[in-house]
N, C-alpha and C positions, 0 to 999 in steps of 0.2 A: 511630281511624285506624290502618293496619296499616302496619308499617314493613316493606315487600319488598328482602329482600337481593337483591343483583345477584354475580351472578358476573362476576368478571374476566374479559375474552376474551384468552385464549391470544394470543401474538405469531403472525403468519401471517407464513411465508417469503415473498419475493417473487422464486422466481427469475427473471425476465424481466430483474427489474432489475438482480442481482444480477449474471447473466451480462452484461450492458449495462457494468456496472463495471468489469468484469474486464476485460472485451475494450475498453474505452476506456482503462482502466491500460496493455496491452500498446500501445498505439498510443503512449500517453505516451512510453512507458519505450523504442519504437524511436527515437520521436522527438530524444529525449535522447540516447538512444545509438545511434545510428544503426550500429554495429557492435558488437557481445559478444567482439569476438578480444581484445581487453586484458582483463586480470584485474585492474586496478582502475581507479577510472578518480576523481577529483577536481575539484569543479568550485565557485565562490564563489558566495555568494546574499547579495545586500546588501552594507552595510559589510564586518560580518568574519564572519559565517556560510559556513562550508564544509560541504560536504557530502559524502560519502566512498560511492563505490557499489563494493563488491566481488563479481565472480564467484566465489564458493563451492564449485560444482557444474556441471559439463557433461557434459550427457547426449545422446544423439542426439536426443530430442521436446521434454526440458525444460533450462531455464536457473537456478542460485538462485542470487539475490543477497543480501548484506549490504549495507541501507540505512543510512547512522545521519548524524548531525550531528554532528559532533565539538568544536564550539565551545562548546555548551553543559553544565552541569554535570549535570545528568539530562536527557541528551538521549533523543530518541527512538531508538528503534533495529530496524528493521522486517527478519523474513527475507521477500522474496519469491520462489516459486518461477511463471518465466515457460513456458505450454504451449505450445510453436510450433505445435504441429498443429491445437490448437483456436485459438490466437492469442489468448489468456488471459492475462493475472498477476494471481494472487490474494496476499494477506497469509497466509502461514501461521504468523509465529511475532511477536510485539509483544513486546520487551525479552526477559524469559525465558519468557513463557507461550508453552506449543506446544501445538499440536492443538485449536483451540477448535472447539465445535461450532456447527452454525451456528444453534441456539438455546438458549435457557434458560429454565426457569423459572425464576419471581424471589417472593421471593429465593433464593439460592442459597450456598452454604460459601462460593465464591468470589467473590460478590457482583459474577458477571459480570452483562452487562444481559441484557437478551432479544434484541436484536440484535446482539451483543457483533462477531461473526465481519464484518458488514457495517459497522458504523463504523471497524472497523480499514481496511477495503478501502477506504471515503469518503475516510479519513485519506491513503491512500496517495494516492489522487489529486488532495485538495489539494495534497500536497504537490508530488506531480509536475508539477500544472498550477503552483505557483509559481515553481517551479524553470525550467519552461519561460519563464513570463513575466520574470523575475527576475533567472537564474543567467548567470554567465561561466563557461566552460569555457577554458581556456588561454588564458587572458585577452584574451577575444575573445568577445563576447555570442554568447550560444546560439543566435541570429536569424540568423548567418551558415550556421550548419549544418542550423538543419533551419525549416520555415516554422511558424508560430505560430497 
């Protein structure tokens, strides 16, 4: 009997979806903030969980913020930069890695995955769909200011 090697299938992109993410992240991240004119902005999540979102960058098309948690001791710490024209926020920078490609061969030096660029982006929108469910803003549930 003949043992036939199989080759690996390649990770296939999925932009459909990927744009589906993004432009569902922007929708989060208005809803959450319903205005960008503060340049930081602080809000609770749970007991003692805070959350800290900083405007970075303002540009006439795009918006970058600094996401992070400050409460914890290796917190996460996300840059995203928001497209108003396309109505977009993607992940482009996870703690200090920047410019991820939006695939990999695996394995790889950096032992990124092969979806590495889309699970930071998933990442983001758990997070922001918690924070919507979740979070107080001026200690006042987030439910006051924008609809859930």
């Amino acid at each position: 009997m003949a043992v036939v090697a199989r080759k690996k299938r390649r990770y296939q992109l999925d932009f459909a979806a990927g744009q589906a993410e993004c432009a569902a992240n922007y929708l989060r991240l208005l809803r959450l903030l319903p205005q960008l004119d503060a340049d930081h902005h602080v809000f609770g999540v749970g007991a003692d969980g805070e959350i800290k979102i900083a405007v970075t960058e303002r540009n006439p098309y795009t918006t970058t913020l600094d996401i992070s948690q400050s409460t914890l001791p290796l917190a996460p710490r996300l840059t995203v930069r928001i497209y108003h024209d396309a109505r977009l926020a993607e992940v482009v920078a996870f703690a200090d890695r920047r410019r991820i490609q939006p695939r990999y061969e695996y394995p790889n030096a950096a032992m990124y995955q092969p979806d590495e660029k889309a699970q930071w982006n998933r990442f983001l929108s758990e997070w922001l769909s918690h924070c919507l469910q979740h979070g107080r803003y001026l200690d006042r549930p987030l439910s006051q200011f924008c609809e859930l």
